[in-house]
C-alpha positions in Angstrom: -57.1 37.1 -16.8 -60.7 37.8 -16.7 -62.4 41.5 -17.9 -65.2 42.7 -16.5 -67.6 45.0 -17.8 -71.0 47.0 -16.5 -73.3 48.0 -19.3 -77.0 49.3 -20.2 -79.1 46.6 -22.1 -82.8 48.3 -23.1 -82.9 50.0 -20.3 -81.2 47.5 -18.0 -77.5 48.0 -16.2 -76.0 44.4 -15.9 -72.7 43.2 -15.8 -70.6 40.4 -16.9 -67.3 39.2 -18.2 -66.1 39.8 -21.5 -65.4 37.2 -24.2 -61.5 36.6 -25.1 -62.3 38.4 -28.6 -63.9 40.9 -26.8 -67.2 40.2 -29.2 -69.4 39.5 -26.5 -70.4 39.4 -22.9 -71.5 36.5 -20.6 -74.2 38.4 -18.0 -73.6 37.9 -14.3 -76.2 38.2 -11.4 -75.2 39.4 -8.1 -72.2 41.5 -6.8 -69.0 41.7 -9.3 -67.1 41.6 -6.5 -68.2 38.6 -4.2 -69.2 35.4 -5.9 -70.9 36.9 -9.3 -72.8 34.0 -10.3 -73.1 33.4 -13.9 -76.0 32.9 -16.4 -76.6 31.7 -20.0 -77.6 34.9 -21.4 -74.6 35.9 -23.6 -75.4 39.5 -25.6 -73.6 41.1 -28.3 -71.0 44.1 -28.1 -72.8 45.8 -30.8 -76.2 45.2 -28.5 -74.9 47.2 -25.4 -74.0 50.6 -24.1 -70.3 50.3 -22.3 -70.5 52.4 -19.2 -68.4 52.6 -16.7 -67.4 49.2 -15.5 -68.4 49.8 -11.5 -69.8 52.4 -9.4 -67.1 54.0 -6.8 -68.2 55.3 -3.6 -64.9 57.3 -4.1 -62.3 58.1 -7.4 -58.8 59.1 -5.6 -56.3 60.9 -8.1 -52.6 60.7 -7.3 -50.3 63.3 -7.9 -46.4 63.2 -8.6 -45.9 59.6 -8.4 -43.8 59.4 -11.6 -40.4 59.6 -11.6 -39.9 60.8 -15.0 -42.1 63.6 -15.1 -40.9 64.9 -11.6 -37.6 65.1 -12.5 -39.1 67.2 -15.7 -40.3 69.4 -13.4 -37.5 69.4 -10.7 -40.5 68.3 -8.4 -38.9 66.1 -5.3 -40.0 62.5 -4.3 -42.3 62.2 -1.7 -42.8 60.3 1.3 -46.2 59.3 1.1 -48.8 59.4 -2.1 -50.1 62.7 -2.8 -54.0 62.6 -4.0 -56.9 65.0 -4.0 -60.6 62.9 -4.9 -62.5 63.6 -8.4 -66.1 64.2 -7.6 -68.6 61.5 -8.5 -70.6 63.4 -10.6 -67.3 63.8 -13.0 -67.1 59.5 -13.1 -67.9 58.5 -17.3 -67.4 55.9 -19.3 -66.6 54.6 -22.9 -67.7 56.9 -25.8 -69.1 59.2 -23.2 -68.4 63.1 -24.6 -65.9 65.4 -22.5 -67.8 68.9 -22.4 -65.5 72.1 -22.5 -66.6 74.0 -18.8 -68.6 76.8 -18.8 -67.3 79.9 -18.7 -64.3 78.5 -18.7 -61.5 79.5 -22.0 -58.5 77.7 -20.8 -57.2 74.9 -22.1 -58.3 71.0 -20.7 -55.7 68.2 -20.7 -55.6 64.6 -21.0 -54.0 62.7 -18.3 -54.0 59.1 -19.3 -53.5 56.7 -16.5 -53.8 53.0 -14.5 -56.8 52.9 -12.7 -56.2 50.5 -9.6 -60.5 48.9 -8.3 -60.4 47.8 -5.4 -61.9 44.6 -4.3 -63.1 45.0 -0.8 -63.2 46.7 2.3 -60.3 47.6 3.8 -58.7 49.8 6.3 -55.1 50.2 8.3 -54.1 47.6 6.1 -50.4 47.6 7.2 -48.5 45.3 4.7 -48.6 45.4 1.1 -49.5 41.6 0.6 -53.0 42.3 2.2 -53.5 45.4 0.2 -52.2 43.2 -3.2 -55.3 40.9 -1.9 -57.7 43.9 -1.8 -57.0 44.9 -5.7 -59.6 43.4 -7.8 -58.1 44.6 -11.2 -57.2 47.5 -12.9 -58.8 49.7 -15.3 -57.9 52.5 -18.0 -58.2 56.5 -16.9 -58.5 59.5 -18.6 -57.9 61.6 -15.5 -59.0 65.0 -17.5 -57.9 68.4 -15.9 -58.5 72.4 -16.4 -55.2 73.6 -15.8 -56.1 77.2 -16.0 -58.1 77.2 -13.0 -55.2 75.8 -10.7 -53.7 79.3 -9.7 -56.6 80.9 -10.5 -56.8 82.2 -7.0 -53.4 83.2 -5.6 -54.4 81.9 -2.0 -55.8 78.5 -2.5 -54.9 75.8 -5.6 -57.8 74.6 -6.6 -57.4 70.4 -8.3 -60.9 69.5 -6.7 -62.6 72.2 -9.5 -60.1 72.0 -12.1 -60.5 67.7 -11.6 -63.9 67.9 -10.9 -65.9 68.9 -13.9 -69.2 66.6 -15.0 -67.2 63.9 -17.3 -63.6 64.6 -16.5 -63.2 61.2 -14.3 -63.1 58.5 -17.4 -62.8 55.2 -16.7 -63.1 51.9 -18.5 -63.7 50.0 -20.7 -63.4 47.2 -18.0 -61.4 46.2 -15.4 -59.2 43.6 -16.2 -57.9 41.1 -13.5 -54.8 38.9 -12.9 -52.2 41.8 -14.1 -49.4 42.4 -12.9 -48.8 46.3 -12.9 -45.5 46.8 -13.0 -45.7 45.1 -16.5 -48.5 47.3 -18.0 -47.4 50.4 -20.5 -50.1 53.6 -21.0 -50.7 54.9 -24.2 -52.5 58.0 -25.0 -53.6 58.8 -29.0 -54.9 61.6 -30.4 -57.5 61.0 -33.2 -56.3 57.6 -33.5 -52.9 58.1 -34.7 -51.0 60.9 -32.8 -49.0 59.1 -29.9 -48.8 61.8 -27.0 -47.9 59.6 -23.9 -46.4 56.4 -24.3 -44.5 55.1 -20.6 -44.8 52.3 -18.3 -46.0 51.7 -15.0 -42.8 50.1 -13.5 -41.7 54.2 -13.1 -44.1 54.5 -10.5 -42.4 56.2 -7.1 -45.3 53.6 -5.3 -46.3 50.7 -6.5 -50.2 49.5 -6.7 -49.9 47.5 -3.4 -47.9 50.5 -1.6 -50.4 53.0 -2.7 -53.7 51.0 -1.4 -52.0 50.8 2.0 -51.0 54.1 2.4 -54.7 55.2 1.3 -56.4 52.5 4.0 -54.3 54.2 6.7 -56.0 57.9 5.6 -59.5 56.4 4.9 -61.9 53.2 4.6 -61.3 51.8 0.4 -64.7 49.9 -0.5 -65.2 47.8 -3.4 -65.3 49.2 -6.7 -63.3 52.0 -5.2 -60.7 54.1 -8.0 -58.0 54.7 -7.6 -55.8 56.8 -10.4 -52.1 56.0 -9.7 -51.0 59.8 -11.8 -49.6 60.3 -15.0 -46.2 60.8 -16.4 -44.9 62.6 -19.3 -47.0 63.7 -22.7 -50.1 64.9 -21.0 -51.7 67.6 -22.6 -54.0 70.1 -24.0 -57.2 68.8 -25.9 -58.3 70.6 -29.0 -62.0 70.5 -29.5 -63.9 68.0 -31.5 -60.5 65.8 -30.8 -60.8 62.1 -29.9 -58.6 60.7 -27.1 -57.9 57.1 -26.5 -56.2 55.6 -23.6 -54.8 52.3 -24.3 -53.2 49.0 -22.1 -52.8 46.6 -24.2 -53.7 44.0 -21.6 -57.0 45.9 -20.5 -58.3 48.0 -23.7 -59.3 51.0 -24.9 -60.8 54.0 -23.1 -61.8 56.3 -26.3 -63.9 59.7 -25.8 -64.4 62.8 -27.7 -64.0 66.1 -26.2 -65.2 69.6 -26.9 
């Protein structure tokens, strides 16, 4: 398993793979995605600011794609992954603040998730063995929402606004590689010790390969490409001046503050 990272150094956005202890990072030249070639420059945790660990041309959000919350909400299964896209201004990173909308008085809710990054470009993919090959690794989300504003016309629901605020689509701290998914449990804390979602991946209606080959039949994935597989039960309102950290214990911890 390798992590990789994407961070600001005086000034300077580099990447590079993370050290076992996660202490420090070895900088890489290059694309992280085809042949990164590694250097000798080795910096300090404590000397970087984490952002977000690529650059999507895209973030795609799932919805319903956990059994366990659908059958919460007597929603039914369906036949191919449900998604809306999270605008690129909303992408963030690591300690990155979650602003509260303006004008807005409703409540905002966390939505810890698996982030899937995709490797390279891909579309039609027609089998999920070449979309498994396309996954570069996965990644932690807080997929944040405004709930209030869903319904808040009667004729159109409206996820792109409610999903699409600056800083709602949180992703990091790295992208970890050579995971299996199915094997991966989200955890979402409140202020370090409140446990709000705790529930694993394998409950997934489609799994990671499935839902990168549905996608390549609706559109062209590129690398570094999001993809937020949904959440599942525990998500919830955020009370202001709250932090929230979303945990895999094989990837890391994504932790902001909100209000």
């Amino acid at each position: 398993m390798e992590k990789w990272s994407r961070f600001d150094h005086n000034g300077d956005i580099k990447f590079g793979k993370l050290s076992s202890d996660g202490a420090s990072i070895t900088v890489y030249n290059g694309d992280m995605f085809v042949s990164p070639l590694g250097t000798d420059e080795i910096l300090s945790i404590n000397d970087v600011k984490m952002l977000s660990p690529c650059a999507p041309s895209k973030m795609i959000a799932l919805w319903n794609n956990y059994k366990a919350l659908a059958d919460e909400k007597g929603l039914s299964y369906p036949e191919r992954p449900l998604y809306i896209f999270k605008s690129p201004t909303s992408f963030a990173g690591p300690n990155d603040h979650i602003e509260h909308p303006l004008n807005y008085n409703g409540d905002v809710f966390f939505e810890g998730e698996l982030g899937i990054v995709i490797g390279k470009t891909v579309k039609n993919l027609d089998n999920t063995t070449d979309a498994k090959n396309a996954i570069f690794g996965y990644t932690c989300i807080n997929d944040v929402t405004a709930f209030g504003l869903l319904k808040n016309d009667p004729n159109f629901d409206q996820w792109t606004r409610c999903k699409g605020f600056d800083n709602f689509g949180v992703f990091g701290p790295c992208i970890a590689t050579g995971l299996e998914a199915k094997d991966l449990i989200i955890k979402t804390i409140i202020n370090d010790s409140d446990i709000k979602q705790d529930y694993p991946v394998s409950d997934m209606m489609f799994s990671t390969d499935e839902i990168v080959m549905y996608l390549s039949q609706n559109m062209t994935l590129h690398a570094g490409d999001v993809i937020c597989v949904g959440t599942s039960l525990g998500l919830g309102p955020m009370e202001k001046g709250s932090k929230v950290t979303v945990n895999i214990e094989s990837i890391g911890s994504l932790t902001n503050t909100y209000g």
